[in-house]
C-alpha positions in Angstrom: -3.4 1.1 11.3 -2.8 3.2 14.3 -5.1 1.1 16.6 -2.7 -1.8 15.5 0.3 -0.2 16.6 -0.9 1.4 19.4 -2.2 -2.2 20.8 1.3 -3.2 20.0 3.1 -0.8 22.1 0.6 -0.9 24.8 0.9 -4.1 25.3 4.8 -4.0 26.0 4.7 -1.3 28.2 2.2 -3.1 30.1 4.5 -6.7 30.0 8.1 -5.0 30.7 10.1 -6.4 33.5 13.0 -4.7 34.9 14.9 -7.7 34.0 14.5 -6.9 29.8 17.7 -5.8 28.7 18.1 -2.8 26.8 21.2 -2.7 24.2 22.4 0.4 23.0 24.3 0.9 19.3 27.2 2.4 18.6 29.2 4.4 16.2 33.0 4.7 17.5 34.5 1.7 14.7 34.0 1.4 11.3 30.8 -0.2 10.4 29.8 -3.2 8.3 29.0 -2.9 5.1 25.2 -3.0 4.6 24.2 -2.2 8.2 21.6 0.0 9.1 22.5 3.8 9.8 20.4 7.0 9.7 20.5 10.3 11.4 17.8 9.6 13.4 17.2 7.8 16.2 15.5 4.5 16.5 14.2 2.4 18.8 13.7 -1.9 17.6 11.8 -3.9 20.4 11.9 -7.6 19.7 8.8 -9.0 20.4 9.1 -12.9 19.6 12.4 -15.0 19.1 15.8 -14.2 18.8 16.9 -11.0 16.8 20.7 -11.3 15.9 23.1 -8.5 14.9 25.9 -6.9 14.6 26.6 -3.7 16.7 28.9 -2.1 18.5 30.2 -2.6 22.1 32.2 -0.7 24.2 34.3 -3.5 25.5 34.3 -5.8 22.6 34.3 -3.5 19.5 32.3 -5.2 17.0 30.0 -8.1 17.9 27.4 -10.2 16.9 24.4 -10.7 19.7 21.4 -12.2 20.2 18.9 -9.5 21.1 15.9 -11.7 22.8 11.8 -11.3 23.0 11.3 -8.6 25.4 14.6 -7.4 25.1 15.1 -3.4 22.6 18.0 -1.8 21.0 17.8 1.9 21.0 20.5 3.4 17.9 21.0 7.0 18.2 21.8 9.3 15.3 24.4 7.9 12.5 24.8 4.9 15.0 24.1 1.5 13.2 23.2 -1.9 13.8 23.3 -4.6 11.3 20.5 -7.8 11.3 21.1 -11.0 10.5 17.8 -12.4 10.1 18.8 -15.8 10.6 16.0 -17.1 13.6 12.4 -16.9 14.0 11.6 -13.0 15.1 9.1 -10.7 15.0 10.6 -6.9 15.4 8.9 -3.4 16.3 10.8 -0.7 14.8 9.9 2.8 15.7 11.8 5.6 13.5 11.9 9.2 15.2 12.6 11.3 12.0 12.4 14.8 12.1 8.9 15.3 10.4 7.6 12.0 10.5 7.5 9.3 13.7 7.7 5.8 11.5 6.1 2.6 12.9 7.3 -1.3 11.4 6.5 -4.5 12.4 8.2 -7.7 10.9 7.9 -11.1 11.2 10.7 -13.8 10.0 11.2 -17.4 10.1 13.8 -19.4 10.0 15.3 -20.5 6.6 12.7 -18.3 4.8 14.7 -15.5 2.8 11.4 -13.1 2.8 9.4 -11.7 5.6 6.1 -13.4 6.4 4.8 -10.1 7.5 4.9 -6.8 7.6 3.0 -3.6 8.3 4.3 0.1 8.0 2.8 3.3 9.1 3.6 6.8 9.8 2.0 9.7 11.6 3.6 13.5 11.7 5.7 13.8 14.7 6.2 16.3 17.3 8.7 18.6 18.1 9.3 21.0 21.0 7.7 18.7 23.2 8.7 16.3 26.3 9.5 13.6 23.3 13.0 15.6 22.0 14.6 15.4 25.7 13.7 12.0 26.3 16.1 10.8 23.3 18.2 13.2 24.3 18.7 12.1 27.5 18.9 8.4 25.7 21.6 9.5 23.2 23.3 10.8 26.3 23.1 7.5 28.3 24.7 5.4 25.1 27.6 7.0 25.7 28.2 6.0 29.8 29.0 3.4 30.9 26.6 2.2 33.7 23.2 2.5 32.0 20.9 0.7 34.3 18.5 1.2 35.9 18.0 4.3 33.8 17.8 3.0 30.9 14.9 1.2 31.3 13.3 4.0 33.1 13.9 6.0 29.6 12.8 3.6 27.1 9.2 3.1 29.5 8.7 7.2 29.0 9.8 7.2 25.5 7.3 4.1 25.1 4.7 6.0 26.7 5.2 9.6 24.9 4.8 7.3 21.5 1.7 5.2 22.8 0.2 9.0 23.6 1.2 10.5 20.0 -0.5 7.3 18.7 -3.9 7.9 20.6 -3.8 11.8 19.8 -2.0 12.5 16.9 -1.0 16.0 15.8 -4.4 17.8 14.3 -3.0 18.2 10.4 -4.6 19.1 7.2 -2.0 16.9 5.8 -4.0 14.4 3.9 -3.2 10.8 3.3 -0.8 11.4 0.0 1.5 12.8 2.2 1.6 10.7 5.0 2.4 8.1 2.2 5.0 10.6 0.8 7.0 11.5 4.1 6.7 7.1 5.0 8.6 6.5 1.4 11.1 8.8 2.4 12.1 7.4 5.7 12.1 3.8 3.9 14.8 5.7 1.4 16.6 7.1 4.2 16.8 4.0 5.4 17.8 1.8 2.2 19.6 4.0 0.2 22.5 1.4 0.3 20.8 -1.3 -1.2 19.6 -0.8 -5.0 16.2 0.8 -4.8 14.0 1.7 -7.9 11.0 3.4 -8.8 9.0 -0.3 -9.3 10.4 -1.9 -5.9 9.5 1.5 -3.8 6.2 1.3 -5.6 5.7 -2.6 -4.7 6.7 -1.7 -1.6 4.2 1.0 -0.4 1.9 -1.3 -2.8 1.3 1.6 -5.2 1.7 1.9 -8.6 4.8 3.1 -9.8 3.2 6.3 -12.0 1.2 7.3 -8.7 5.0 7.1 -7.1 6.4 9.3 -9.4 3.3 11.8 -8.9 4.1 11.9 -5.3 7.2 13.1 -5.5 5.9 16.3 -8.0 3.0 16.9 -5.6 4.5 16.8 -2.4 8.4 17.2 -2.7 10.7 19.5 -4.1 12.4 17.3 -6.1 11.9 14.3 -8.3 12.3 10.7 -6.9 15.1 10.5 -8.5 16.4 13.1 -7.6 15.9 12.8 -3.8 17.3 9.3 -3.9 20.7 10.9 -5.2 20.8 13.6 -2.6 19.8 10.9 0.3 23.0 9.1 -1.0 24.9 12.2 -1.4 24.2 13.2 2.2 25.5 10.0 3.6 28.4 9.5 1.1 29.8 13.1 2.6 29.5 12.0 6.0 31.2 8.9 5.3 34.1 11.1 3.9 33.9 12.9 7.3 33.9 10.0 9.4 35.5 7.1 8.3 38.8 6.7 6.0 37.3 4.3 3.5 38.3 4.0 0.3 36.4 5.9 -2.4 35.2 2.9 -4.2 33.9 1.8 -1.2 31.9 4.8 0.1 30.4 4.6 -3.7 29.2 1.2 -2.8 27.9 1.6 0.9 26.1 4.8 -0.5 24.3 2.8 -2.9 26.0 3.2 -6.3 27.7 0.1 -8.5 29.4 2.4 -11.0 32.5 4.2 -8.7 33.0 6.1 -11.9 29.0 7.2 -12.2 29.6 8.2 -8.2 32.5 10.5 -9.1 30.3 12.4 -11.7 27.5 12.3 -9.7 29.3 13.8 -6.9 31.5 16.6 -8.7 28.0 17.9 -10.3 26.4 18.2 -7.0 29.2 19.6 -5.1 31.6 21.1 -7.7 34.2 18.8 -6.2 35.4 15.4 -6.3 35.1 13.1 -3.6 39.0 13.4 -3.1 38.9 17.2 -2.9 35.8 17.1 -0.5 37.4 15.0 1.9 40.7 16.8 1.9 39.1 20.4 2.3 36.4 19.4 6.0 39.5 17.9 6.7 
């Protein structure tokens, strides 16, 4: 699967052209429900069609654009972006988490309400290395306001690094279980707002949902379960931090239909109600 990827990537650092825009998400406004938003930074290159969503401008505040083939939005950290899916696309994701460096490519058409393909993979990623200043320096540049040419400049490197993690991967004793493992939890981290189960995470990853559940003894330090509920605990306090939603409402972009099963949830795991939490960080 590397070999796949690695052809993918190669190929558009190879085709870029200075004219390719890069877009850059946002995180100043309240976000749409349902949108996209991790603490992580991503990078989505579209690679056929047109790719439509919501984001952030600096000008405009909220908009809806058409990212086009050639074109990549890069989200830094708790920034989000919010597809459409509406067109014919096909769309390389690549998720810099902090133990794992995610790879997915989609493909949509038009009027279909499923993907027509899809292929995920993950290798361990690297830290300490040139890779953590060149999304530094990214995550810096979303915030000015002239971005080009540097931009471009940026996203070639970052392209690069990733095409060179890709040919020499990290030397690991990690076997394959865990690579599996840490790829289910970035897919979590990224849909913990939508309503995930054992069976669809299983289907997903094309596993049964028993071998799923063994995972998450084997590897993690917590049960699936379990680690779904913190995921969504996580981002329901930053919510409480950032944005002056209502409580129902953080209950329901975090994931949970039942505000009152959020309130219990959340007093058990951090001896205070949602309420109290937000009036004490703030």
């Amino acid at each position: 699967m590397s070999q796949v990827f690695s052809s993918i990537i190669e190929a558009i650092v190879d085709e870029r052209d200075s004219c390719q825009r890069v877009w850059f998400a946002g995180d100043k406004q309240t976000p749409p429900p349902f949108c996209y938003q991790v603490n992580f930074p991503r990078v989505e290159l579209v690679l056929k069609g047109s790719y439509r969503n919501q984001i952030e401008d600096a000008e405009q505040g909220i908009t809806t654009v058409d990212i086009l083939a050639g074109d990549a939005l890069y989200i830094p950290p708790n920034c989000w972006n919010k597809p459409e899916w509406g067109e014919d696309c096909s769309v390389l994701s690549l998720l810099f988490g902090r133990r794992q460096l995610g790879f997915s490519f989609v493909a949509k058409r038009k009027g279909e309400s499923g993907f027509y393909d899809v292929q995920k993979h993950s290798i361990p990623t690297r830290t300490g290395f040139a890779i953590d200043n060149i999304l530094e320096s990214l995550n810096a540049l979303a915030t000015e306001v002239k971005k080009s040419p540097v931009d471009e400049y940026l996203l070639c490197a970052l392209l690069t690094y990733t095409l060179g993690i890709l040919e020499q991967p990290v030397q690991s004793s990690k076997k394959r279980s865990e690579d599996v493992y840490q790829g289910i939890c970035i897919y979590i981290q990224e849909n913990f707002h939508r309503s995930i189960t054992r069976d669809s995470i299983a289907a997903r990853f094309n596993i049964s949902p028993n071998h799923l559940s063994r995972l998450f003894r084997q590897q993690g330090h917590m049960t699936l379960a379990d680690y779904i509920t913190w995921v969504r605990m996580e981002r329901a306090k930053f919510m409480l931090k950032k944005y002056r939603f209502r409580l129902s409402e953080v209950a329901i972009r975090c994931g949970f239909q039942d505000v009152n099963y959020f309130f219990r949830v959340f007093k058990t795991r951090t001896g205070m109600t949602p309420s109290q939490y937000r009036s004490r960080i703030q």
